[in-house]
C-alpha positions, 0 to 999 in steps of 0.5 A, spaced: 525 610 557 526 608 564 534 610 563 531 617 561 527 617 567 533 615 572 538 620 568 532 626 570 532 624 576 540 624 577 539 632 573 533 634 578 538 633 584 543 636 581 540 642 579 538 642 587 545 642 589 546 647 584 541 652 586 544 650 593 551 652 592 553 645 593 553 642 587 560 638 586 564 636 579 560 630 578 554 633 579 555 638 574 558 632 569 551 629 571 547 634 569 551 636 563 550 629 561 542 628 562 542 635 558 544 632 552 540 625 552 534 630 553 537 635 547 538 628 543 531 625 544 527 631 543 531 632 537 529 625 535 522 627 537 521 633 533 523 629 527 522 622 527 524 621 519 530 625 520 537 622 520 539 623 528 545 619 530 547 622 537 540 619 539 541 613 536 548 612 538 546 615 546 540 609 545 544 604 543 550 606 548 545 605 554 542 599 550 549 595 551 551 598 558 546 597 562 549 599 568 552 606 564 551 612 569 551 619 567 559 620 567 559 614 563 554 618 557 559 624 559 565 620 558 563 618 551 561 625 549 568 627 552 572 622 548 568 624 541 570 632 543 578 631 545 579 624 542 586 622 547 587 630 548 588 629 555 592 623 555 600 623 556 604 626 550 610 623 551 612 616 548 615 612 553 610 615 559 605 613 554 607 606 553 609 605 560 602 605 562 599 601 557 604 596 558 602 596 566 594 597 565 595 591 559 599 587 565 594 587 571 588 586 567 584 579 566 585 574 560 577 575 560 575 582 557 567 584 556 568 590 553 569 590 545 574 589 541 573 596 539 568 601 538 566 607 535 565 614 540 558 618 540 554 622 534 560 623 530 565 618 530 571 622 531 574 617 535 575 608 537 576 605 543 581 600 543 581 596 547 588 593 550 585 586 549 588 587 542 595 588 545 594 582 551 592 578 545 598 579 540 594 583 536 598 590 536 605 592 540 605 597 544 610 601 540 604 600 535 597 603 540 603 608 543 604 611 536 597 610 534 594 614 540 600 620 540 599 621 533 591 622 535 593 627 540 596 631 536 593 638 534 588 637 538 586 641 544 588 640 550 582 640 555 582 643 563 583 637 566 577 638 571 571 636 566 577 630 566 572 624 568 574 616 569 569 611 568 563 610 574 564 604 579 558 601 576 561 601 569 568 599 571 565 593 576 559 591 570 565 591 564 572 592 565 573 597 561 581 597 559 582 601 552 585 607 548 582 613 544 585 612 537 582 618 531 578 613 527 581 615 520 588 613 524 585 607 527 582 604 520 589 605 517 593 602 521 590 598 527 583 595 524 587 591 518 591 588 524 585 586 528 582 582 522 576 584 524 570 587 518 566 593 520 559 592 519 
């Protein structure tokens, strides 16, 4: 509750800079985000038997990372919309950037092996840890994450938002956006890791 009360508080001054003409693109992602925990609440709230993913995933979402700000909840919403649609779509690009970002990140990683993103799931984060480990290849999340690009829309790169500094300095995070169906198939069997 006391996430809801934080996240109105950070819609409320965004509506103001809004209605003031100085609302910047975090604000308006703020505001968006707050939108939709409010949508997905109240939604739980009017039907309390019924099945409610988006609720519960945004719940335990803010549960896990306490330190999540509003970009934070934008950036999953995002990320189960567009999947890896924003990303590089050229192989040798993409690869490059993973083996960089695997190179320069620490032995020890605090964000999850892999997650699920939001209400339906569409999408896991994988995280690079898998690669720093041994447990894929580059070529293997390259193709993984190109595969899940494919046919999926591209979005303007201005709703495009990186993870807040808070969320960066509590958890580290350093992964890829794989489809999920592509991900069970191909990149959950080599992590030798069960879903439960």
């Amino acid at each position: 509750m006391k996430r809801i009360i934080g996240l109105l508080v950070s819609s409320l001054r965004s509506l103001t800079l809004l209605w003031l003409g100085r609302a910047s693109k975090l604000a308006l992602r703020s505001l968006c985000a707050t939108v939709l925990v409010l949508v997905c609440s109240c939604q739980s709230a009017a039907k309390p038997d019924a099945d409610v993913p988006c609720a519960e995933a945004l719940i335990a979402y803010a549960e896990q990372y306490p330190e999540a700000e509003a970009t934070d909840l934008y950036k999953l919403v995002f990320q189960d919309l567009y999947g890896p649609g924003h990303l590089i779509t050229d192989s040798a690009s993409c690869a490059g950037y993973i083996q960089k970002e695997v190179d320069a990140m620490a032995e020890t990683a605090l964000f999850p092996l892999f997650e699920y993103t939001l209400c339906d799931s569409n999408f896991v984060r994988v995280n690079l840890k898998a690669v720093k480990d041994g447990r894929l290849s580059v070529r293997e999340l390259t193709r993984a994450v190109l595969c899940s690009a494919e046919g999926l829309p591209t979005p303007d790169p201005k709703f495009v938002q990186s993870h807040s500094a808070a969320f960066k300095a509590a958890y580290d995070p350093h992964y890829r956006i794989v489809r999920r169906d592509i991900f069970e198939k191909e990149i959950l069997p080599k992590l030798k890791v069960e879903i439960h």
